[in-house]
OpenMM code with the backbone's topology and positions (N, CA, C; nanometers):
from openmm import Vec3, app, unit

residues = "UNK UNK UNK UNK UNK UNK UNK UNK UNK UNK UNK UNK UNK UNK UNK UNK UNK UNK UNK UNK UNK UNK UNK UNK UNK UNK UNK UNK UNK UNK UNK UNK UNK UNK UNK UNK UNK UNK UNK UNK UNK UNK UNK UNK UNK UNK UNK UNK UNK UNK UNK UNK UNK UNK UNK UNK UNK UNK UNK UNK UNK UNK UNK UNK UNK UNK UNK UNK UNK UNK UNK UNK UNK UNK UNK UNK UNK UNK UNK UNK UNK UNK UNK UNK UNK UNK UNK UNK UNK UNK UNK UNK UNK UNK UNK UNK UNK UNK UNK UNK UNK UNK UNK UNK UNK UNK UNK UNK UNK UNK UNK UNK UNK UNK UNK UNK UNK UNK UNK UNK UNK UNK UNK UNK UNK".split()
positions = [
    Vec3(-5.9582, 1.1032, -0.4662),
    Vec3(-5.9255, 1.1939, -0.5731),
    Vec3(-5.9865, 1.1398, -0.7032),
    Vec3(-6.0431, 1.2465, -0.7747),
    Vec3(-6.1015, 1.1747, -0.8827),
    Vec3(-6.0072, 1.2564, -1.0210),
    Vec3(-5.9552, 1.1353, -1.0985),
    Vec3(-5.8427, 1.1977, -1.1872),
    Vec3(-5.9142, 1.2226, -1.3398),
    Vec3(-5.8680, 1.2924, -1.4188),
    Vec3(-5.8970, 1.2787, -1.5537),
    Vec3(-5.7351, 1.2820, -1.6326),
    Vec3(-5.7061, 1.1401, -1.7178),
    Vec3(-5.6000, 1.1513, -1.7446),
    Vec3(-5.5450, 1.2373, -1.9253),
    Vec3(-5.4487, 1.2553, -1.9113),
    Vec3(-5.4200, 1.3435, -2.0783),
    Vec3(-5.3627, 1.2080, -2.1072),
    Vec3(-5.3685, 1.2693, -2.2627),
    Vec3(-5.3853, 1.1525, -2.3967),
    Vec3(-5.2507, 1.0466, -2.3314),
    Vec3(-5.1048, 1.0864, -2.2985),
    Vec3(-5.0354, 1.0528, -2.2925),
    Vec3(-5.0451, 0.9105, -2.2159),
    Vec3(-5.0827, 1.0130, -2.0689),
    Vec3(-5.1311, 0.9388, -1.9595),
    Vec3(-5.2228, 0.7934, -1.9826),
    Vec3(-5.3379, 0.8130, -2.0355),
    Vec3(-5.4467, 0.6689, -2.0799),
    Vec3(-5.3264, 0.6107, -2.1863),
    Vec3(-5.2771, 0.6522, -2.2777),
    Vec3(-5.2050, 0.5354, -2.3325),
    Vec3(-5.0980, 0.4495, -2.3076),
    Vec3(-5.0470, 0.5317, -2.2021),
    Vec3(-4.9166, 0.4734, -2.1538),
    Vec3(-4.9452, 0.3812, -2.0449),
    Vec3(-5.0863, 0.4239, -1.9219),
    Vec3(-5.1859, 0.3256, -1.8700),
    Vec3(-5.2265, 0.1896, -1.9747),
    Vec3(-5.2749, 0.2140, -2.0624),
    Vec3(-5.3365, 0.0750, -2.1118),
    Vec3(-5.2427, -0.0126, -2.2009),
    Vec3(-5.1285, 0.0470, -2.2342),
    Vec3(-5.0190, -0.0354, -2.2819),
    Vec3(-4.9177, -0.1002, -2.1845),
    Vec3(-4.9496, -0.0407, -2.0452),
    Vec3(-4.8400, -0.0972, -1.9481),
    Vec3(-4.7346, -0.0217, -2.0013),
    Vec3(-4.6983, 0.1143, -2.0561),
    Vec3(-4.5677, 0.1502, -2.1089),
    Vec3(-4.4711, 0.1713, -1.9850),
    Vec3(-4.3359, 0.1800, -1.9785),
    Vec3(-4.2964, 0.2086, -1.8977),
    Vec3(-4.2391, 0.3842, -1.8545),
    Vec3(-4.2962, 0.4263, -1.9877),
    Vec3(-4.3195, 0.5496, -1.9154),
    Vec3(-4.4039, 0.6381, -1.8557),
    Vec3(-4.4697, 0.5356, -1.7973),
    Vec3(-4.5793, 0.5612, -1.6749),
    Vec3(-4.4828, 0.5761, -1.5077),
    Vec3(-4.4947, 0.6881, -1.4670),
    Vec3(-4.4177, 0.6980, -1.3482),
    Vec3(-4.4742, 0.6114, -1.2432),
    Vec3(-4.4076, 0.5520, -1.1618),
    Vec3(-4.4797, 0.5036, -1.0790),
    Vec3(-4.5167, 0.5820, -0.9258),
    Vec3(-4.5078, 0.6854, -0.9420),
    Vec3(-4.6337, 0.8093, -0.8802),
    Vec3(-4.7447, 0.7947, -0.9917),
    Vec3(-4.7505, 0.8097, -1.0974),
    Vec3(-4.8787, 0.8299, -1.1918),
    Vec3(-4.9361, 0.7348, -1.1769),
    Vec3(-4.9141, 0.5870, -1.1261),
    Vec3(-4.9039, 0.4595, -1.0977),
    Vec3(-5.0447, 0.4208, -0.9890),
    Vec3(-4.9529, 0.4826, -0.9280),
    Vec3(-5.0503, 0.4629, -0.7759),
    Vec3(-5.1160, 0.5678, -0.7386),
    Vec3(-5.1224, 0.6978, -0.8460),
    Vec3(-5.2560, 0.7997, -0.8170),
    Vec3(-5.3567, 0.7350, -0.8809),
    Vec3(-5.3017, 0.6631, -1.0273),
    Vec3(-5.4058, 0.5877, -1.1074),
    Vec3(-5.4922, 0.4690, -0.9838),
    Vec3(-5.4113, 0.4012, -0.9708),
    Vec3(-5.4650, 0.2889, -0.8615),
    Vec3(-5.5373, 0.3871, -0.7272),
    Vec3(-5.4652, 0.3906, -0.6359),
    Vec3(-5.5824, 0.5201, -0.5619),
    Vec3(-5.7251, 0.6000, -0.6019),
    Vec3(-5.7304, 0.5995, -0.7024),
    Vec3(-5.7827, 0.7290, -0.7624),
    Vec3(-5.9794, 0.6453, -0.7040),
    Vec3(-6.0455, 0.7445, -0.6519),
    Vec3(-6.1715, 0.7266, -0.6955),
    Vec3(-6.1969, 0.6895, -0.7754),
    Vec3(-6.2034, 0.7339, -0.9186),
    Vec3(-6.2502, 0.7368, -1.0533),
    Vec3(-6.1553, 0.7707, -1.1130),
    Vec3(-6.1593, 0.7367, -1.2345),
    Vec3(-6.0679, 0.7664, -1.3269),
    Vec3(-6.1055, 0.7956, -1.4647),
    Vec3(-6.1071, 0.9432, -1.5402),
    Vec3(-6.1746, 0.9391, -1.6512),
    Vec3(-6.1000, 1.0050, -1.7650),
    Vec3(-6.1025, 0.9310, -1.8771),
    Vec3(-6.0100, 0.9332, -2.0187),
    Vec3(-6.1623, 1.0468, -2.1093),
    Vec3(-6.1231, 1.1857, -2.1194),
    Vec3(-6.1791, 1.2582, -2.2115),
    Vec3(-6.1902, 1.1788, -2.3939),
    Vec3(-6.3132, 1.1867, -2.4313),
    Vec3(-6.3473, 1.2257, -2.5859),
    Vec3(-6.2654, 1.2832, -2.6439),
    Vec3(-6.1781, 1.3807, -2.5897),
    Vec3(-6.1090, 1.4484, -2.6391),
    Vec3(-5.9623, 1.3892, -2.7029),
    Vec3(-5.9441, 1.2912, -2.5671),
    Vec3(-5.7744, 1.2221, -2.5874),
    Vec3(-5.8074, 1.1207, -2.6982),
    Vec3(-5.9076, 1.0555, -2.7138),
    Vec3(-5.9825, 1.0107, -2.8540),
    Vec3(-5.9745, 1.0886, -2.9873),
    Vec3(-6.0382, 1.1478, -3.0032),
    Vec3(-6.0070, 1.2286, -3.1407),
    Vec3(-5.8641, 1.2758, -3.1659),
    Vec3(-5.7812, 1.3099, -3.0357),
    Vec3(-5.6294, 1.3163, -3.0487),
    Vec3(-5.5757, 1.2228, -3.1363),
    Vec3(-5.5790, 1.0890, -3.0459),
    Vec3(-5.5422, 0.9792, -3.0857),
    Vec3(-5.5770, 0.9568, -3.2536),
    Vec3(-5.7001, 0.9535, -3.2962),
    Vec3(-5.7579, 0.9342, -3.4145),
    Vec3(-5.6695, 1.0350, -3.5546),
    Vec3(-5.6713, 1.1400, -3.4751),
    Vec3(-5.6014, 1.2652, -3.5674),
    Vec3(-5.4592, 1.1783, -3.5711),
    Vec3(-5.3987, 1.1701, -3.4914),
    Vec3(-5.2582, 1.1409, -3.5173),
    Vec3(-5.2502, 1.0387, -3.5734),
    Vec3(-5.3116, 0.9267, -3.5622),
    Vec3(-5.3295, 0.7337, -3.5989),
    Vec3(-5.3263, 0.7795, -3.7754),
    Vec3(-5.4211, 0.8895, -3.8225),
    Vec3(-5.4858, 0.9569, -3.9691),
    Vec3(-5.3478, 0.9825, -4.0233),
    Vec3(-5.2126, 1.0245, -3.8865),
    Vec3(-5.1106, 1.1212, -3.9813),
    Vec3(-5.0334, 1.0454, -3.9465),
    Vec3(-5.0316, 0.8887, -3.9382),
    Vec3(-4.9396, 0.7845, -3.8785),
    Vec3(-4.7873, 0.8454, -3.7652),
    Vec3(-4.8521, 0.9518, -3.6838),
    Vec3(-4.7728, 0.9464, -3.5440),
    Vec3(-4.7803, 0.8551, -3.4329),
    Vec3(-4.8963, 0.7812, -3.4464),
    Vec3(-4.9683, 0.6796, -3.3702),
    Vec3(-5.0185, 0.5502, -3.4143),
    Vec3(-4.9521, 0.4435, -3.3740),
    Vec3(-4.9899, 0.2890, -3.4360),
    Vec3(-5.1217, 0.2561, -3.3617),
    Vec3(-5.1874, 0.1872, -3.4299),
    Vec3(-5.3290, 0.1356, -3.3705),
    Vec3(-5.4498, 0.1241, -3.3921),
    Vec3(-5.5193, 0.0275, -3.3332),
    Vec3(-5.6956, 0.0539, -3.4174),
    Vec3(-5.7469, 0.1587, -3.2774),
    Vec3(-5.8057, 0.2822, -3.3370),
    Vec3(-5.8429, 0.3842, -3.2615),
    Vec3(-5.9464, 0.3137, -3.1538),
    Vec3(-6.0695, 0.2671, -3.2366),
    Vec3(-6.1399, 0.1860, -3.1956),
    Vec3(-6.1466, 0.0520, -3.0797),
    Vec3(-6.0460, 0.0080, -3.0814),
    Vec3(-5.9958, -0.0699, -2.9962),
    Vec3(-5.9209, 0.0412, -2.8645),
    Vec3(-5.8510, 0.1130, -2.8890),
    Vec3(-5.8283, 0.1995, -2.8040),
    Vec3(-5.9406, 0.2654, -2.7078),
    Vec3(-6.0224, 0.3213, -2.7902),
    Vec3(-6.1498, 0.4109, -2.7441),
    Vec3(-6.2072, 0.2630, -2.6404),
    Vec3(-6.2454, 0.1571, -2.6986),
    Vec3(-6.3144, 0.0545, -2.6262),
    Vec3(-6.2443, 0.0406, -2.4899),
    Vec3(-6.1091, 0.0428, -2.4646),
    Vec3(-5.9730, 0.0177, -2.3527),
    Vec3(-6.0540, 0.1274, -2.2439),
    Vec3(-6.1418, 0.2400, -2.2752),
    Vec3(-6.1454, 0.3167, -2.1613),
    Vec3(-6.2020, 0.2090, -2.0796),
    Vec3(-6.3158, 0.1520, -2.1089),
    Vec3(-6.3871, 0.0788, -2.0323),
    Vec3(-6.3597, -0.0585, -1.9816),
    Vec3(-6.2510, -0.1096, -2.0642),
    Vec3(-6.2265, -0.2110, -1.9976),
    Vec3(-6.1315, -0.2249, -1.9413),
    Vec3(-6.0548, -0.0725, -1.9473),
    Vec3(-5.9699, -0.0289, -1.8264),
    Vec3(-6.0631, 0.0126, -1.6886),
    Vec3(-6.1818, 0.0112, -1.6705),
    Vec3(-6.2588, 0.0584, -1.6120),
    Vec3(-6.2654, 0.2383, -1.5593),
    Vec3(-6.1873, 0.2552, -1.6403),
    Vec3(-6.2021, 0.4161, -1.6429),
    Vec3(-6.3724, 0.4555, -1.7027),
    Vec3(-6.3818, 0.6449, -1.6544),
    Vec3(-6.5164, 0.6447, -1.7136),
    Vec3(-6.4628, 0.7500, -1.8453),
    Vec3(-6.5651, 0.7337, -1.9174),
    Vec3(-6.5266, 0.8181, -2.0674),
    Vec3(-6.6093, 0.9126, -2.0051),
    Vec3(-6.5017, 1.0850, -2.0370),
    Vec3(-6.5812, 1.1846, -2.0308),
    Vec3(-6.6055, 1.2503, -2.1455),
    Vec3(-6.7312, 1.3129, -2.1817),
    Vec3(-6.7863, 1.3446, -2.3147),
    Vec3(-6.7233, 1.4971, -2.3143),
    Vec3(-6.7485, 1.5574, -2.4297),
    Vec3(-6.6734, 1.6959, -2.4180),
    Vec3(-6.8377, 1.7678, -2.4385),
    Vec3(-6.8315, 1.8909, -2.3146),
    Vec3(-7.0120, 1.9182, -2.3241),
    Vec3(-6.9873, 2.0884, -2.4109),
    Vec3(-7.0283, 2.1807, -2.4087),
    Vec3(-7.0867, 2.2826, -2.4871),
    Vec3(-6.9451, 2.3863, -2.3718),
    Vec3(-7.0423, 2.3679, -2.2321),
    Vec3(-6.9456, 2.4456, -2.0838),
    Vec3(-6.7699, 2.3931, -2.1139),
    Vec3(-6.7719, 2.2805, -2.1491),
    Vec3(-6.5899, 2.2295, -2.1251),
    Vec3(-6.5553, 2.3209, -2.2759),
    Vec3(-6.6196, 2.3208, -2.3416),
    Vec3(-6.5963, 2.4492, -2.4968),
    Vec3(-6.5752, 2.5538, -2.4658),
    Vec3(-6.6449, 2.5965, -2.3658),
    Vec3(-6.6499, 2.7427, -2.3949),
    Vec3(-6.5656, 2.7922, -2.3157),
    Vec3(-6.5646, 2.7171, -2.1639),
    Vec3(-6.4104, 2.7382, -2.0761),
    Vec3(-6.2795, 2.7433, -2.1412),
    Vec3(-6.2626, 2.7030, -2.2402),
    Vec3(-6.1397, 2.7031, -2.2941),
    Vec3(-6.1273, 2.8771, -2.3357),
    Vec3(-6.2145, 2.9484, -2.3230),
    Vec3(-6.1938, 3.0821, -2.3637),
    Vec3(-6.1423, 3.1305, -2.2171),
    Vec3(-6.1720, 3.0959, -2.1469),
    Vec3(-6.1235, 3.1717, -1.9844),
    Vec3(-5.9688, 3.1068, -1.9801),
    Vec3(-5.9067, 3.0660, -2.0258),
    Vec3(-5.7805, 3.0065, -2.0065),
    Vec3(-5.6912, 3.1162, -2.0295),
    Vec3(-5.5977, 3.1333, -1.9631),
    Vec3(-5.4593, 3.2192, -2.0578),
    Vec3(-5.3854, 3.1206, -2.1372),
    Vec3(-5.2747, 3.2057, -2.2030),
    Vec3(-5.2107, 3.1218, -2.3400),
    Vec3(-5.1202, 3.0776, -2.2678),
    Vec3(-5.1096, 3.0073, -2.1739),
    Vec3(-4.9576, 2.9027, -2.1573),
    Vec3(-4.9031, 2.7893, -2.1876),
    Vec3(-5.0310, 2.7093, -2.2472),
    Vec3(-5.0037, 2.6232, -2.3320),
    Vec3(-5.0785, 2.6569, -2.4814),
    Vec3(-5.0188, 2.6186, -2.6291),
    Vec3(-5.0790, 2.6531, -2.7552),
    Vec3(-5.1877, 2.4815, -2.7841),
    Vec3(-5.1529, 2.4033, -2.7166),
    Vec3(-5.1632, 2.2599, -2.7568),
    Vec3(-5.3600, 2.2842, -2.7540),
    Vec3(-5.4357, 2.2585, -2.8876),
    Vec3(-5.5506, 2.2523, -2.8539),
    Vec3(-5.6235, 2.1433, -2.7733),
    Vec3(-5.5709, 2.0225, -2.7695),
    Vec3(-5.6644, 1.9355, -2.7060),
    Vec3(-5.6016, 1.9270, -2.5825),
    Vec3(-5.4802, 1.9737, -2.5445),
    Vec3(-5.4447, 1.9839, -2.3416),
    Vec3(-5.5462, 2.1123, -2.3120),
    Vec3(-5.5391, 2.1777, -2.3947),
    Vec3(-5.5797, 2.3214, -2.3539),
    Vec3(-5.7399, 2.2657, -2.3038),
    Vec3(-5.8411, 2.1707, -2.4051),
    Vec3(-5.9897, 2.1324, -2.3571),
    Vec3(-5.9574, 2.0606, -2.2709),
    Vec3(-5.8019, 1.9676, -2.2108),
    Vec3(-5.8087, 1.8707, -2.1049),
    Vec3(-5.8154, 2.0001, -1.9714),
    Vec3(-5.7800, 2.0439, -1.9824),
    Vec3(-5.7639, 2.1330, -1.8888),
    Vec3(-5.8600, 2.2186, -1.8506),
    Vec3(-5.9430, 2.2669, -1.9345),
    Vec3(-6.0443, 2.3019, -1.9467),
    Vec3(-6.1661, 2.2127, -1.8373),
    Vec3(-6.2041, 2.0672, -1.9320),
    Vec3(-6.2248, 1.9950, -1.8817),
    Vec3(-6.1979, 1.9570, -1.7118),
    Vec3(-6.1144, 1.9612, -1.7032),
    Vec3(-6.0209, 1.9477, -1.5123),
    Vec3(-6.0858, 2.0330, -1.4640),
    Vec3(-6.1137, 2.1870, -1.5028),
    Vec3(-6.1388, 2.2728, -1.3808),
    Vec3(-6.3459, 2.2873, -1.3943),
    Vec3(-6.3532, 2.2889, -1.5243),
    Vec3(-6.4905, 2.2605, -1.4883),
    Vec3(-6.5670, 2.1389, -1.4234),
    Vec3(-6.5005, 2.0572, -1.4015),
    Vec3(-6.5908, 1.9138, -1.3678),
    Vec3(-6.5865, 1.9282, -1.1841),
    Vec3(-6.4769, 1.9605, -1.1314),
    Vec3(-6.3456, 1.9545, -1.1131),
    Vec3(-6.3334, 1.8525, -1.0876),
    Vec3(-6.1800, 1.7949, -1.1951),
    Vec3(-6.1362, 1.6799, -1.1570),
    Vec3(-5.9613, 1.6925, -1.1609),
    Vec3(-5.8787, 1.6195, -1.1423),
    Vec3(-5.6993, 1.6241, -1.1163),
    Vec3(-5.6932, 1.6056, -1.2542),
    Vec3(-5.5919, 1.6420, -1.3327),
    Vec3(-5.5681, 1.6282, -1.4841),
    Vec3(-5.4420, 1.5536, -1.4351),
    Vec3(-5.3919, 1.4377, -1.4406),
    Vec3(-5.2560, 1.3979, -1.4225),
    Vec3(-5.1952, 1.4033, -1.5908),
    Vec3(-5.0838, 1.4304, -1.5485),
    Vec3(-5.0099, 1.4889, -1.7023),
    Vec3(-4.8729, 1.4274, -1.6649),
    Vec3(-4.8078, 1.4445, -1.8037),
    Vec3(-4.6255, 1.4081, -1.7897),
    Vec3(-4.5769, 1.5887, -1.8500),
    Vec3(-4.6920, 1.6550, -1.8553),
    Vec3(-4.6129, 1.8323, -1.9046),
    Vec3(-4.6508, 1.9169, -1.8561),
    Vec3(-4.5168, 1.9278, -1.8085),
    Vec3(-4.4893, 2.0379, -1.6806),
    Vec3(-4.5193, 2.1580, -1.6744),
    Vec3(-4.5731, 2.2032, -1.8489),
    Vec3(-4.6292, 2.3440, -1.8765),
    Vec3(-4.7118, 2.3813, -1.8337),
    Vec3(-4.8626, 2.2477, -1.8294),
    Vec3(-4.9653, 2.2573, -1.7704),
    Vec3(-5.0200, 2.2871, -1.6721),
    Vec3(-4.9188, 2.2853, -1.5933),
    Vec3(-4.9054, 2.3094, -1.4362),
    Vec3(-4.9396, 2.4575, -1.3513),
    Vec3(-4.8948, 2.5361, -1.4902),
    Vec3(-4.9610, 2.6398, -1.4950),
    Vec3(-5.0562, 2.7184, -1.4438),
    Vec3(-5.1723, 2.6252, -1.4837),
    Vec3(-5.2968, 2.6449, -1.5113),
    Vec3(-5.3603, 2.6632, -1.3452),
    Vec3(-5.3530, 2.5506, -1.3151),
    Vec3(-5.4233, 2.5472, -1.1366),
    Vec3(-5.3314, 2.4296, -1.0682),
    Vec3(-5.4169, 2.4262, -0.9349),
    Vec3(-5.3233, 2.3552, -0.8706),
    Vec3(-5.4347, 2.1976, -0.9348),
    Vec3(-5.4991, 2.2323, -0.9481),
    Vec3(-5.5393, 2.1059, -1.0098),
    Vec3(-5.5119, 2.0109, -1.1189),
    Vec3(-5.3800, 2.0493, -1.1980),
    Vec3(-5.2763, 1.9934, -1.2537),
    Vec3(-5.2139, 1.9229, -1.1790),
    Vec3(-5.1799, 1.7894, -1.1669),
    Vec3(-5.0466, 1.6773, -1.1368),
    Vec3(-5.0178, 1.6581, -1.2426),
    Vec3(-4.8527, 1.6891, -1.2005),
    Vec3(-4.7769, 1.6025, -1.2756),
    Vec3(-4.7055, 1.4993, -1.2322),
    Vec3(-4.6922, 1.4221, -1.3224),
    Vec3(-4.6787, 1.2677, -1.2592),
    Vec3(-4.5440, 1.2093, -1.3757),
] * unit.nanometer
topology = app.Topology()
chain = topology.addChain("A")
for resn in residues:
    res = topology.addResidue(resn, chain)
    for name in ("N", "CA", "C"):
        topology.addAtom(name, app.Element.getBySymbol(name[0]), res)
C-alpha cells in the first residue's frame, strides 16, 4: 500500500505523539512508500505564521526525508481535481490532500472521519 499522510498524520509520525493510533502505526510501518504532500507544509507554515503551531517549519519540512517518507509536490492536475470533488469537507488543504490521494492514487490515512467520504481510498486511522 502506498500511503500519503494528512498534516495531522506526518506530525504526530515525526514527533512520536501519542496520538498516533497504533493501526496508523503499522499502516505507516507496512506501507510501501510513504508520502507527506507540499501541501501539509504550507499548512504547517500558515499556522506556525498564526502561532497554532510551535516549530521551525523548516526543520519540519526537512523530517519528511529523514523520516524517509517521499515529499509529494502539488502539480497543476492535483489543482484542478479539487474542482471534481463535492463539498463534504470545507477544509482547503484536506480538500488538495484528497485530491492529491485519488489522482496519484495513493491511501490518504487521516484521523477525520469526514474525509471518508470522499472514496474508499480514505483510511482512517
Amino acid at each position: 500500500m502506498r500511503l500519503l499522510l494528512d498534516t495531522h498524520m506526518f506530525l504526530w509520525t515525526v514527533t512520536d505523539s501519542p496520538r498516533l493510533s497504533a493501526r496508523a502505526r503499522d499502516d505507516i510501518v507496512g506501507a510501501e512508500a510513504v508520502c507527506v504532500s507540499a501541501a501539509s507544509i504550507w499548512e504547517i507554515a500558515i499556522k506556525a505564521a498564526l502561532g497554532r503551531i510551535e516549530g521551525d517549519v523548516a526543520v519540519i519540512a526537512r523530517s519528511i526525508e529523514e523520516s524517509g517518507f517521499i515529499e509529494l509536490p502539488i502539480t497543476a492536475a492535483h489543482a484542478a481535481r479539487v474542482s471534481e470533488l463535492p463539498s463534504h469537507h470545507r477544509d482547503p488543504f484536506d480538500r488538495l490532500l484528497v485530491a492529491q490521494a485519488l489522482a496519484e492514487p495513493l491511501v490518504l490515512l487521516t484521523a477525520d472521519r469526514e474525509l471518508a467520504q470522499y472514496s474508499e481510498l480514505i483510511r482512517v486511522a
